[in-house]
N, C-alpha and C positions, 0 to 999 in steps of 0.2 A: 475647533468647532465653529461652525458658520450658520450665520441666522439666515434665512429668506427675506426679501426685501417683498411686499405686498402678503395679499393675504391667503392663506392656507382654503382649504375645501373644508367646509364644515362637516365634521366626522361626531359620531359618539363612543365611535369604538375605533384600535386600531391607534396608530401611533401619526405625529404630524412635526414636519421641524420646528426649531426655533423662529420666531418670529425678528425683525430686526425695521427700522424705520431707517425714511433718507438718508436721514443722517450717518447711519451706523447704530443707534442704539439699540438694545433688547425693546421688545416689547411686552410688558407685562401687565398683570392684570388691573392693576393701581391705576383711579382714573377712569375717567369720560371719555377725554378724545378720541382714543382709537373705537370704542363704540358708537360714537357718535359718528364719525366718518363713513362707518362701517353700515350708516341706519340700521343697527340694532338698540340706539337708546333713546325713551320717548318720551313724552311732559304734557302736561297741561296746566293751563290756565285757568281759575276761574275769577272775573274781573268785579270788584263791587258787590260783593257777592253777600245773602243774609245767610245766615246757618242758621239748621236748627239744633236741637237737646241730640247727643247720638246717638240716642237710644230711639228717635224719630224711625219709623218705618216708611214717613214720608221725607223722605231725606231731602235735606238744603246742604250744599259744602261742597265740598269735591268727594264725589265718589267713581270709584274703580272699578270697573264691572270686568272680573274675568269669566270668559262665556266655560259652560260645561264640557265642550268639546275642543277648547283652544290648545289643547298641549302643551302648554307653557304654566309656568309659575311666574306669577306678577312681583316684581323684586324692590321695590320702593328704596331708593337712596334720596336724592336732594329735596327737601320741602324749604320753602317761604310761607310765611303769611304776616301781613299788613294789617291791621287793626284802625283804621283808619278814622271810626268813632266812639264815643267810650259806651261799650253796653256793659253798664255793672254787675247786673247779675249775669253776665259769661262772664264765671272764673276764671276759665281758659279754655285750650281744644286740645282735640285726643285725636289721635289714630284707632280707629275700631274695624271689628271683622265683625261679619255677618255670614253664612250660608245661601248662597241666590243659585237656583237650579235650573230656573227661566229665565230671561230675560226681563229687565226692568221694565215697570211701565209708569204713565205719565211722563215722562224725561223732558229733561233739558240738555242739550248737550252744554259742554263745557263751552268758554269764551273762545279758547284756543286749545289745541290738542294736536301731536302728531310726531315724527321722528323729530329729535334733535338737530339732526341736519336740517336745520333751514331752507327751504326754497321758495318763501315769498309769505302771504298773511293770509292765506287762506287756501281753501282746497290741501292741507298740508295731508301728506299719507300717512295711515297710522300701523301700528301694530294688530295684536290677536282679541286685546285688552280694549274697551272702551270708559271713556271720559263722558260724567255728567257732572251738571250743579246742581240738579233737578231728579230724584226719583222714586217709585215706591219700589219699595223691596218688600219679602217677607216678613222675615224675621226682623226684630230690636236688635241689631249690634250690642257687643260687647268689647270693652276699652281693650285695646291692645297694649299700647303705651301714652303716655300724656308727652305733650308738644313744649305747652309754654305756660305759663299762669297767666292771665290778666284782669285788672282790678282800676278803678278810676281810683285808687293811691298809687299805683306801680306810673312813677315818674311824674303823677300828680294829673297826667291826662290820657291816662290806658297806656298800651304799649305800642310801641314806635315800629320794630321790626323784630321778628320773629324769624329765626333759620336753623337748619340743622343738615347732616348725612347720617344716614343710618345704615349706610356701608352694608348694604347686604343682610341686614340682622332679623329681618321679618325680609317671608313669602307668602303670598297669597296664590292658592293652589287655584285650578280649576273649579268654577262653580261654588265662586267666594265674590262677595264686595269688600274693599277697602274703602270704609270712611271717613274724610277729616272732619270733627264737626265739633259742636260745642260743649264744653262743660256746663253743667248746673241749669244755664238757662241761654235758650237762643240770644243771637245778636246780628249785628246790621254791618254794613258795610265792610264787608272783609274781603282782602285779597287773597289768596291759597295757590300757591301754584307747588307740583310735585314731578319730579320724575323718578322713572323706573328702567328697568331691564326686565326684558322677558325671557325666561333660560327654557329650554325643553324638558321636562320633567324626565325626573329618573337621571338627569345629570347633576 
């Protein structure tokens, strides 16, 4: 059996070889790289950032706008976030979903936003999915999973750094926002940075 060295035609039906890299190895689904290469995986930044409560319909954080018509499901793997000064009463932040069937309004965009593949600090090209730190939705979110705790006793001056993969384990469908945003009560100076993959629905 022999892999192909580059990359296959993207199919959803119907069969395709093995995949194989310069080297000779398989290529398998574990991992960034080869999506990144491929500009199918994307991130944002948001820099300095305040959040607010997630249940805010005026959203402050990082939020994910997957548009109604985009075809893709929003796949969230790598999150950071930075904590940079102690808001006590934010206990910590959560990942939430919300319902959005229109487009956000009031927005900010995000600080940075766009493929993985890198090709300079700005103008980067994105996906189907759009990145704010800024915007009004509908609906109040509702928590998906919690991130991290923080507390001015957690190491005596808030928390330092904050990370995770969530490996595929949450999608955000069509005519949905993903929220990062605060527990208990808003706070200041956060960094949030996240990426995703965007897969075609129905796969």
């Amino acid at each position: 059996m022999f892999g192909k060295i580059g990359r296959n035609t993207p199919a959803s039906t119907g069969t395709n070889p093995l995949r194989a890299n310069s080297l000779g190895g398989l290529i398998v689904e574990d991992g960034y790289q080869d999506k990144t290469q491929a500009g199918k995986h994307f991130f944002a930044f948001c820099g300095v950032q305040d959040v607010a409560l997630y249940t805010a319909t005026a959203a402050i954080g990082m939020i994910i706008y997957n548009p109604t018509g985009s075809g893709v499901n929003m796949i969230p793997k790598l999150w950071s976030v930075n904590v940079t000064i102690i808001s006590a009463a934010m206990t910590g932040m959560v990942m939430a979903v919300s319902p959005q069937l229109i487009t956000p309004t009031t927005t900010t965009a995000a600080t940075l936003s766009g493929k993985s593949l890198l090709t300079g600090s700005t103008g980067l090209t994105g996906g189907s999915c759009i990145a704010y730190s800024v915007a009004t939705i509908i609906t109040a979110p509702v928590v998906v999973w919690p991130l991290f705790v923080n507390a001015a006793t957690v190491e005596t001056v808030g928390t330092v750094q904050n990370n995770g993969d969530l490996k595929g384990a949450f999608g955000f469908a069509p005519g949905t926002v993903c929220v990062i945003a605060a527990m208990a009560a808003a706070g200041v100076d956060v960094d949030i940075g996240l990426t995703w993959d965007e897969v075609p629905t129905g796969l």
